[in-house]
C-alpha positions as CSV (number, residue, x, y, z in Angstrom):
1,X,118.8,101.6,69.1
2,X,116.1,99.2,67.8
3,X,113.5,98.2,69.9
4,X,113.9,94.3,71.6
5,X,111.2,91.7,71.4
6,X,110.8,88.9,73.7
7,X,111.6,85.4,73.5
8,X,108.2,83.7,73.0
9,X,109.4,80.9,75.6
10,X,106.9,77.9,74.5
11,X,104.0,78.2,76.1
12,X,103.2,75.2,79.2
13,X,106.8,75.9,80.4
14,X,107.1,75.9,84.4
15,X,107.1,79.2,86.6
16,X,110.8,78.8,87.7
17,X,111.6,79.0,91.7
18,X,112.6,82.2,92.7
19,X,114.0,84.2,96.0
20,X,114.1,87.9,96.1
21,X,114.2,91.0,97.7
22,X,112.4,93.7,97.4
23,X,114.1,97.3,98.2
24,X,112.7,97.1,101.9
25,X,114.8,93.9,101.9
26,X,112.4,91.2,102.0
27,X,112.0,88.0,100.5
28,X,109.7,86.9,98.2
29,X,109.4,83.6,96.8
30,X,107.2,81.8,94.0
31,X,105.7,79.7,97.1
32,X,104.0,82.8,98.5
33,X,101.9,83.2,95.6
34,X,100.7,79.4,95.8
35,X,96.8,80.4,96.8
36,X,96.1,82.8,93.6
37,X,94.7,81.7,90.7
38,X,97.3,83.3,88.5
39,X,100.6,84.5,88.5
40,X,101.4,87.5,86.2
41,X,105.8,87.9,86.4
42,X,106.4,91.1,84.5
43,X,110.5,92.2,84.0
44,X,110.5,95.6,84.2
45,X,112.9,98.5,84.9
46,X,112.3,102.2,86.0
47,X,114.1,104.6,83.2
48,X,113.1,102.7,79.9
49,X,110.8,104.7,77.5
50,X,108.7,101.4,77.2
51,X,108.0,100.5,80.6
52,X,106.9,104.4,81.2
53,X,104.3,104.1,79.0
54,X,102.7,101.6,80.5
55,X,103.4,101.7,84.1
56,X,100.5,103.6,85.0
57,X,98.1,101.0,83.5
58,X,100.0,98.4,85.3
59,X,99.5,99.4,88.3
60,X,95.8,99.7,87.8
61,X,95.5,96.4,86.0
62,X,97.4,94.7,88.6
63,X,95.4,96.5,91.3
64,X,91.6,95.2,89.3
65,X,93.6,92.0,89.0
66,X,95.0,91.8,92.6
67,X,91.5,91.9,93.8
68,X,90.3,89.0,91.5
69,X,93.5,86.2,93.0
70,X,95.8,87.3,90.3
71,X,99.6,88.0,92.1
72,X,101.8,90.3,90.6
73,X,105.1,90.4,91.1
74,X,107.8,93.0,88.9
75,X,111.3,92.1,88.3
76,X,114.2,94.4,88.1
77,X,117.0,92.5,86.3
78,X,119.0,95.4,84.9
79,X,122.8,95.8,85.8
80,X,122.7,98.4,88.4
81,X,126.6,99.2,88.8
82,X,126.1,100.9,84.7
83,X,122.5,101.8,85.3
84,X,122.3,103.6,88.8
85,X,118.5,104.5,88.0
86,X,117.6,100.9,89.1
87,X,119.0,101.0,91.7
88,X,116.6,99.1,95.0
89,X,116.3,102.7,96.2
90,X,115.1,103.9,93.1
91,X,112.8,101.1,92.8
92,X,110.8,102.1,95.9
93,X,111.1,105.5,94.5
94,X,108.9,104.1,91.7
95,X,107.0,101.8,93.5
96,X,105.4,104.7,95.7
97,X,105.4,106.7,92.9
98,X,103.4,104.8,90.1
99,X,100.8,103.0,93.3
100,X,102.2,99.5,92.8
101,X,100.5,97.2,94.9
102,X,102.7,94.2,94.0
103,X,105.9,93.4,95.2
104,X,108.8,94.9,92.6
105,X,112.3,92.7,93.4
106,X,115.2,92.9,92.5
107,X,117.3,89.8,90.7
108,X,120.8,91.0,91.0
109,X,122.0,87.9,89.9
110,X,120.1,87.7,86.6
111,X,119.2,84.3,87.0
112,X,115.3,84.7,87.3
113,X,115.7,86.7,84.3
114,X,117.8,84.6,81.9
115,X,115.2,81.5,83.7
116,X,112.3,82.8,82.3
117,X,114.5,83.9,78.9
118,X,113.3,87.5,79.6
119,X,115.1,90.0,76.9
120,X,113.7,93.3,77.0
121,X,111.9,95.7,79.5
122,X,108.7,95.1,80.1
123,X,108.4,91.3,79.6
124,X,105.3,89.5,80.4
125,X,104.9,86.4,82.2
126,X,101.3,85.1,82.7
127,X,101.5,81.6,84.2
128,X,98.2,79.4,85.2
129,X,97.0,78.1,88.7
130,X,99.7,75.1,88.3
131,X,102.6,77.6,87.0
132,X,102.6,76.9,83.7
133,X,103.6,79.7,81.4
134,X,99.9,80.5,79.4
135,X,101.0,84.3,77.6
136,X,104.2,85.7,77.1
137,X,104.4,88.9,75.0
138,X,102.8,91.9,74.9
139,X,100.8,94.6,76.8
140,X,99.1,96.3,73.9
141,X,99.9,97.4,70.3
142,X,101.1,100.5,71.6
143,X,104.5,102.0,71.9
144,X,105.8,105.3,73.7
145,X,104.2,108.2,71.8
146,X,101.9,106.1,70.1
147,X,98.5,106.0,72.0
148,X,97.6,105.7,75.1
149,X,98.1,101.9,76.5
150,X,95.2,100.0,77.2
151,X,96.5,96.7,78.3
152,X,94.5,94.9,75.7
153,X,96.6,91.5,75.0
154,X,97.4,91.0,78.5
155,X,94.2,91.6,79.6
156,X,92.6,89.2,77.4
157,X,95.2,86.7,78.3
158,X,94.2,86.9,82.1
159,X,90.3,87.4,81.5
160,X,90.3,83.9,79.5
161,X,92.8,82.2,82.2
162,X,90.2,83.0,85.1
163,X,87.5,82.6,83.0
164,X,88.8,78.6,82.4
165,X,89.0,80.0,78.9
166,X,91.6,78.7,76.4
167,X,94.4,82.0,76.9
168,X,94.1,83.9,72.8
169,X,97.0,81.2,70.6
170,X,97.4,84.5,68.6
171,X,100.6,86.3,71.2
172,X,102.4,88.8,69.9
173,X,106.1,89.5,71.6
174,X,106.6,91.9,73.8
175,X,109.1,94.8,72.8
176,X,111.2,97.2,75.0
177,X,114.7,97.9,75.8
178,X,117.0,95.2,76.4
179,X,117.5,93.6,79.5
180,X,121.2,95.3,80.5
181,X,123.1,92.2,81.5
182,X,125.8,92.4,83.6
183,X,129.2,92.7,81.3
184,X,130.1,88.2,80.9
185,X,126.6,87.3,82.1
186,X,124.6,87.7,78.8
187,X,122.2,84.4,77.9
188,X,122.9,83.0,74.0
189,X,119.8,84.8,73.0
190,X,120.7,88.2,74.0
């Protein structure tokens, strides 16, 4: 199966309200990241290929980035009743297992996901100090088997944002697995 890009939502849209749990069972909202500088929503998964390959890096981006008022929050949207590997207990699986630092929810109901016209696994979400979408797209020019990721693109994107730098025009889309969508729940774009 080819690989799916992102949407490219236009850039200056609003960080949409969320509630979610995480696989302990709490709640986490976009008002408890009010105080950081930046907000960094990535929809991820555990099982696909693309995710993999990064998700080491992640978690040590997020960690440098965590430190400097950047939250962090991952997004598990997949359908869990076909994909049992995404599961909330596998989740924490992964969570423990990769070092995340940031809280990784899950949004059984799609809506954040189809919100924030998320389409593959990972999607990346970088939104300014007033929650305005500043980078969607990708982590780095690298793939699964192709080099080791660096994090390049979305590490520009945040170095410029808390720099008060204008975040690089030049975003390239993210691309991954899709986003499995509950059977009746796909968005138009999907």
């Amino acid at each position: 199966m080819p690989a799916t890009p992102s949407t490219m939502p236009g850039l200056g849209t609003p960080a949409p309200d969320f509630a979610l749990p995480d696989p302990a069972g709490q709640i986490h909202t976009l008002a408890d990241f009010a105080d950081a500088k930046a907000l960094l929503i990535v929809v991820m998964c555990n099982h696909c290929p693309y995710v993999v390959h990064l998700a080491d890096k992640l978690a040590e981006l997020a960690r440098d980035y965590q430190q400097k008022g950047v939250a962090v929050v991952g997004v598990n949207a997949n359908d869990i009743d076909k994909h049992p590997d995404d599961s909330p207990e596998k989740m924490a699986e992964e969570s423990k297992k990769r070092g995340y630092t940031f809280p990784y929810v899950h949004d059984a109901s799609q809506q954040l996901a189809k919100t924030l016209g998320a389409a593959c696994t990972p999607d990346f979400f970088l939104c300014d100090a007033d929650r305005r979408l500043a980078y969607r797209g990708q982590f780095d020019d690298t793939r699964p088997d192709q080099g080791a990721p660096t994090g390049a693109d979305l590490t520009a994107a945040v170095d410029a944002l808390l720099a008060g730098q204008p975040v690089p025009a030049d975003q390239k889309p993210s691309l991954g697995c899709n986003v499995k969508w509950k059977p009746g729940n796909e968005p138009a774009y999907a």
